[in-house]
N, C-alpha and C positions, 0 to 999 in steps of 0.2 A: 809599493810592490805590486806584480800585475797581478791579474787574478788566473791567472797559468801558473806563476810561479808557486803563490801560495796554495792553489790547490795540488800544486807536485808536493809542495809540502809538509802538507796535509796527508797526502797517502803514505810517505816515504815515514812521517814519523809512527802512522798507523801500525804500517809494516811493522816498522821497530819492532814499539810497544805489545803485537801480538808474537813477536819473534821471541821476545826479552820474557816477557809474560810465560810462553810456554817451555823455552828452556828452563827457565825457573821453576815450573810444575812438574820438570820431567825430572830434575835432579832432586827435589823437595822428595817427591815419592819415590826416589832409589836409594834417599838419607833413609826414610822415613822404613820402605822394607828390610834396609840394613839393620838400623835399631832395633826392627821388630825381632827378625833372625837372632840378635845379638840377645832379644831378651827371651827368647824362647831356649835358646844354649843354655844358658843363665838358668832357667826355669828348670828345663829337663835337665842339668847336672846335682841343680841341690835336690829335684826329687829323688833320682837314681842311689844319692848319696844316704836321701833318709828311707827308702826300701830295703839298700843293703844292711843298714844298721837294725831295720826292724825284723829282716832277717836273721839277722846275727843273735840279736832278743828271743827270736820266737825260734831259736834252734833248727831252723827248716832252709830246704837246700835249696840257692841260688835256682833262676830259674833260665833255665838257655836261652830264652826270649826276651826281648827289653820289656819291663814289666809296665812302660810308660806310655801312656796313647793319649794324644792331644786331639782329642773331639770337637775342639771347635777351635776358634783364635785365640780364646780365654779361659779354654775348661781343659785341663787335667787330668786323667785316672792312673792309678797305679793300682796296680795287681798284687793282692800280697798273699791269699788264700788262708788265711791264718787269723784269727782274733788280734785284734790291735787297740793296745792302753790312748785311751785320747787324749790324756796328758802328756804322754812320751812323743806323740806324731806332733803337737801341737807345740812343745817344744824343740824335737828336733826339726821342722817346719820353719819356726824362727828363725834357731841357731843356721841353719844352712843358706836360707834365702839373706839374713844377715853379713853372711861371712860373702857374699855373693855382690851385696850395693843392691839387693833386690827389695828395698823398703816401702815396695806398693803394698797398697792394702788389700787383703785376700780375705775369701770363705774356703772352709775344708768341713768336708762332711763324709763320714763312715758309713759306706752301706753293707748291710746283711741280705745275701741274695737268698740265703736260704729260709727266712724269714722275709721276705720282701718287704724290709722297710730299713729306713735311715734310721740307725742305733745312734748319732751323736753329728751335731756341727754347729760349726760358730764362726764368727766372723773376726778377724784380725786387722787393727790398725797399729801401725809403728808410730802412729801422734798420739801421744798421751792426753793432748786436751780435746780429741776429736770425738764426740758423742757417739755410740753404736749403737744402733737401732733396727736392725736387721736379722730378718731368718735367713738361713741356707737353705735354696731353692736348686739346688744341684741333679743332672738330666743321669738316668737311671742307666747303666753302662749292664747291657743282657749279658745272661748266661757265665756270668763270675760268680765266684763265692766273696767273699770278703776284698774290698779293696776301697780305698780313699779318693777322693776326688779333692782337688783345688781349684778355686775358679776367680780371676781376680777382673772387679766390676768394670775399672776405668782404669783398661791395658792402652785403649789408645792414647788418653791422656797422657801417661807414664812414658808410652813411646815417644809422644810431642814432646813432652817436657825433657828429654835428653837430647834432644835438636833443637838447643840454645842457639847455636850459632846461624841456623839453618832460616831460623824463626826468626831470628834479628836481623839477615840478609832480606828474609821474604818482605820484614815491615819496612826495613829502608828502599826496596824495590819499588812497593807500594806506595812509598811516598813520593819516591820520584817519578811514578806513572800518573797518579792525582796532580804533583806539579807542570809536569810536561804537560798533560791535558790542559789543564789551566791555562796553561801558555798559550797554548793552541786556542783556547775558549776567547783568549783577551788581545792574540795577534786576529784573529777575523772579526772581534767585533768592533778592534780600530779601524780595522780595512772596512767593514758598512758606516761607521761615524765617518770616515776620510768620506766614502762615497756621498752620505748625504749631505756633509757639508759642501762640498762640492758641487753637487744637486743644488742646494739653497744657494749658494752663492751665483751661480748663474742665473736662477731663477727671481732672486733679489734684482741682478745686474737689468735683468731684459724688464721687470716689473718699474723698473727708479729710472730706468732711459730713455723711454717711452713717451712721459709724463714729461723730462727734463727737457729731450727734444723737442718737443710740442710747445712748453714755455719757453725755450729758445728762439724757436721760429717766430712767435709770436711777439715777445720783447722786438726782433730785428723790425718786425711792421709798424707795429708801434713806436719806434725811433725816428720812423719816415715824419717828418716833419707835416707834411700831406694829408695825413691819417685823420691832423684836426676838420681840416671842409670833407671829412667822411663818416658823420656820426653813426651811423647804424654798422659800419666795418669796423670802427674803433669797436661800439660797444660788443661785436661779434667776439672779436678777439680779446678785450679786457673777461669776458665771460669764460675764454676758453682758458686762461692762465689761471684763473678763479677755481675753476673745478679742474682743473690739472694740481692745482695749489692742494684741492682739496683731496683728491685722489690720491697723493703723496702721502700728506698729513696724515689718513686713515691707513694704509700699510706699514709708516712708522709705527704709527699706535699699535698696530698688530702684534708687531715683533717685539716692541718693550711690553704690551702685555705679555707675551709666551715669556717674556724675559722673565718678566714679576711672579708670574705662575712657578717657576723653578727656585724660584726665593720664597712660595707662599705668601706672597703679597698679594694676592687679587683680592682680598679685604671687601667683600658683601656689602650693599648697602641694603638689607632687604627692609622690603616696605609690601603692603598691603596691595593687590592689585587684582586688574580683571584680566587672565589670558586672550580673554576672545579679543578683548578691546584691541592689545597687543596685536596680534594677529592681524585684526581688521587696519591698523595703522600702518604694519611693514606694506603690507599688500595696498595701499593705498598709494602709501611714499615712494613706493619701487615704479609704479606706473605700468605693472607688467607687462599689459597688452601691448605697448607703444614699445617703449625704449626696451626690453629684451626680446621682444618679439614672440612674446607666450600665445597661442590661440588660445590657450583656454585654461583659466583657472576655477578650479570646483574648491568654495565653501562650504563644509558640512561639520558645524558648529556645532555639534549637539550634546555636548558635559552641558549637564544642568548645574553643575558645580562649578562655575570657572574660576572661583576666588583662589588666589595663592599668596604666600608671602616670600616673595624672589628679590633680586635685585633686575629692576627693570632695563638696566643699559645694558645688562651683561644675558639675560634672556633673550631679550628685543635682537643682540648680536646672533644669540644660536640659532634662532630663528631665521634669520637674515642670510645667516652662513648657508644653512638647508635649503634654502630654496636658489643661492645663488649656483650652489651647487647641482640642484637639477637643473637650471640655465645653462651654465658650463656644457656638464656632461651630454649634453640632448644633440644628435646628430640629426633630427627632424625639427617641427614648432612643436616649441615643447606645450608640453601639458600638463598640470600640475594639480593635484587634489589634496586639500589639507583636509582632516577630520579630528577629532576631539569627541570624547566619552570620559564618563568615568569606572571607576574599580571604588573600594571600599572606601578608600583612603583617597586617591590619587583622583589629577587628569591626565591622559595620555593623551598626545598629539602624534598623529600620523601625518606624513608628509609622501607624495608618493609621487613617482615622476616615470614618465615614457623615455628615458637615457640610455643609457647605450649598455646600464647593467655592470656590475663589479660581480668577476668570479668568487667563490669560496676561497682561496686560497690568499686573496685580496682583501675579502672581508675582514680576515683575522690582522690587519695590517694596517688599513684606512685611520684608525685612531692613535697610531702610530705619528710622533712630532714628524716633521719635515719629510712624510712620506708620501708619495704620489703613485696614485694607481698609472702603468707604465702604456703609453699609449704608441708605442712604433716610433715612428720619425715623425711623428706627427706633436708639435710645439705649439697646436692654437691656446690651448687652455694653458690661462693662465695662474698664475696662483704660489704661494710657499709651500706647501704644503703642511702650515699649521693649523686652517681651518675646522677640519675633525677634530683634532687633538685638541682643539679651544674649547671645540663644543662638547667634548668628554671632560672637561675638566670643569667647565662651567658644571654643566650635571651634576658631575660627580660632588661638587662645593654646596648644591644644595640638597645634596641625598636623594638625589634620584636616579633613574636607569636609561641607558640609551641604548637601543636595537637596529639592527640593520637585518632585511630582507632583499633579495636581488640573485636575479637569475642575468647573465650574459645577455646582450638584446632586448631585453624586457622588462627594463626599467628597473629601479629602484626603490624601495620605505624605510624612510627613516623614521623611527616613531621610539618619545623618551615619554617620562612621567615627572608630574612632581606633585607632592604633600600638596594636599588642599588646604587653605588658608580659615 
């Protein structure tokens, strides 16, 4: 799929899902002030119902005005002017909210304005097994004489909880908005694997071709029957199939070690050793100044600690990798400084190079398998891009840390640690 198409559909399901998402919130909340309305009806019919009856009780005449005023979303007063039995309000309370499907749990509490204080309240649950442990805290309604207040804690809950069906739409909504995303999370991260496999596979092809051509050409001279009265052109050419032989051989190895690494087979041989030594061995073997063409490499050796317990082939490589890598990347003669100290515990090696610099947004990326910082049309550098990733994981297998520093232009530090031996 191109990367046109799925970013169109990438927005088109965005779209959806915010389209989908807020219809769904807009009719959720027009269930949800329905129920409310519904339970406020509800509310103010069985109060109305039990002020007429306590008027009926206390002998005193209806009053022209609806004697109910809802103070807040959940608070109640009725007006009754009149002494009120708390057992009779507190029963006909029940009975009405009862008769109604109204079996939220409420407080009602009596107040005497003429005495300014609360004569009586208590709280009501329709669960029998439900523990009550609460006073009536009920908000002072001015300038009445006598009138009841009802207040019930978890109206909104009560509200939810009769938008069953509302709530069971919402959760299966949700679930297909987490799947679709999903979808969406696992169709682009096939479309980056398609990309890098792809990447690798090119990047295999021009690294194994290379090498094959060269022992190609080479085998056809050597066939020249001639070649024998030419010993220094024979032994030219037997040398260069040798280290073409050999250049192969080490890139396979490469890739079946990343191999073994995703099966956790890179299996340690760790033994006792001296980092410096190491160090002074690559930089020897590599021949810097000559065959990569380095002006200048700086030794600053200075861990008084250099003993470690590593597996020296798989070190010797990360090592080897970091510096090949300031080679690679250097668009001048490179220049190259290793340094070494220690911390409490550790030694750190710093590795630091005049390169051409990895942005921020690249750094978070470099230890990434088969990933390559993107250099234009430009194909000199070679490489898989599993190099970092080997040397993250070497690291990592012997518990220690690796950092990267780099600004654009200004070179490159790589610098890890490992337990001192």
């Amino acid at each position: 799929m191109k990367r046109k198409s799925i970013l169109a559909l990438v927005i088109m399901a965005a779209i959806s899902i915010l389209g989908i998402v807020a219809v769904q919130v807009y009719w959720f909340k027009k269930a949800f002030n329905t129920e409310e309305d519904l339970f406020n009806r509800e509310v103010n019919t069985a109060l109305y119902n039990v002020a007429n009856k306590l008027f009926e009780l206390n002998e005193t005449v209806l009053p022209t005005t609806n004697p109910i005023k809802q103070l807040s979303t959940n608070y109640y007063v009725v007006m009754i002017n009149s002494e009120i039995d708390a057992n009779m309000l507190e029963f006909l309370l029940k009975s009405e909210f009862e008769k109604r499907n109204v079996t939220a749990d409420f407080e009602y509490g009596i107040y005497d304005c003429n005495n300014d204080k609360m004569v009586y309240g208590n709280y009501i649950s329709f669960d029998k097994n439900k523990v009550v442990d609460r006073n009536s805290n009920l908000s002072k309604w001015e300038n009445q004489s006598y009138y009841f207040g009802v207040q019930f804690p978890d109206k909104a809950s009560i509200v939810t909880n009769r938008m069953g069906i509302w709530i069971f739409s919402s959760s299966v909504l949700l679930l297909v908005v987490i799947f679709f995303s999903y979808s969406l999370f696992v169709i682009l991260k096939q479309r980056r694997l398609s990309e890098i496999q792809k990447d690798f596979v090119n990047n295999m092809t021009h690294e194994f071709k290379t090498p094959i051509s060269t022992i190609a050409l080479s085998t056809e001279v050597l066939l020249d029957p001639k070649i024998v009265d030419q010993p220094d052109r024979l032994l030219n050419y037997t040398t260069i199939i040798k280290n073409e032989n050999q250049r192969l051989k080490k890139q396979v190895e490469r890739v079946l070690q990343m191999a073994g690494m995703d099966n956790d087979e890179l299996g340690l041989k760790n033994e006792p050793a001296d980092l410096h030594e190491i160090i002074l061995e690559i930089t020897n073997e590599l021949n810097l100044g000559n065959k990569n063409g380095i002006e200048k490499i700086s030794l600053n050796l200075s861990a008084k600690n250099s003993r470690v317990i590593i597996d020296k082939l798989h070190i010797s490589n990360v090592v080897y990798n970091l510096l090949d890598n300031a080679v690679k990347y250097c668009e001048q003669e490179p220049q190259i400084d290793i340094r070494t100290y220690n911390d409490k515990r550790h030694i750190w090696v710093e590795i630091s190079d005049n390169g051409i610099g990895i942005t921020p947004e690249n750094q978070k990326k470099i230890f990434d398998k088969f990933y390559r910082v993107p250099t234009g049309n430009v194909h000199d550098v070679k490489g898989f891009g599993l190099g970092l990733s080997y040397v993250l994981q070497v690291i990592k297998a012997h518990k220690g840390v690796i950092k990267v520093e780099s600004k654009p232009g200004q070179g490159s530090t790589f610098k890890f640690c490992l337990n001192n031996g």
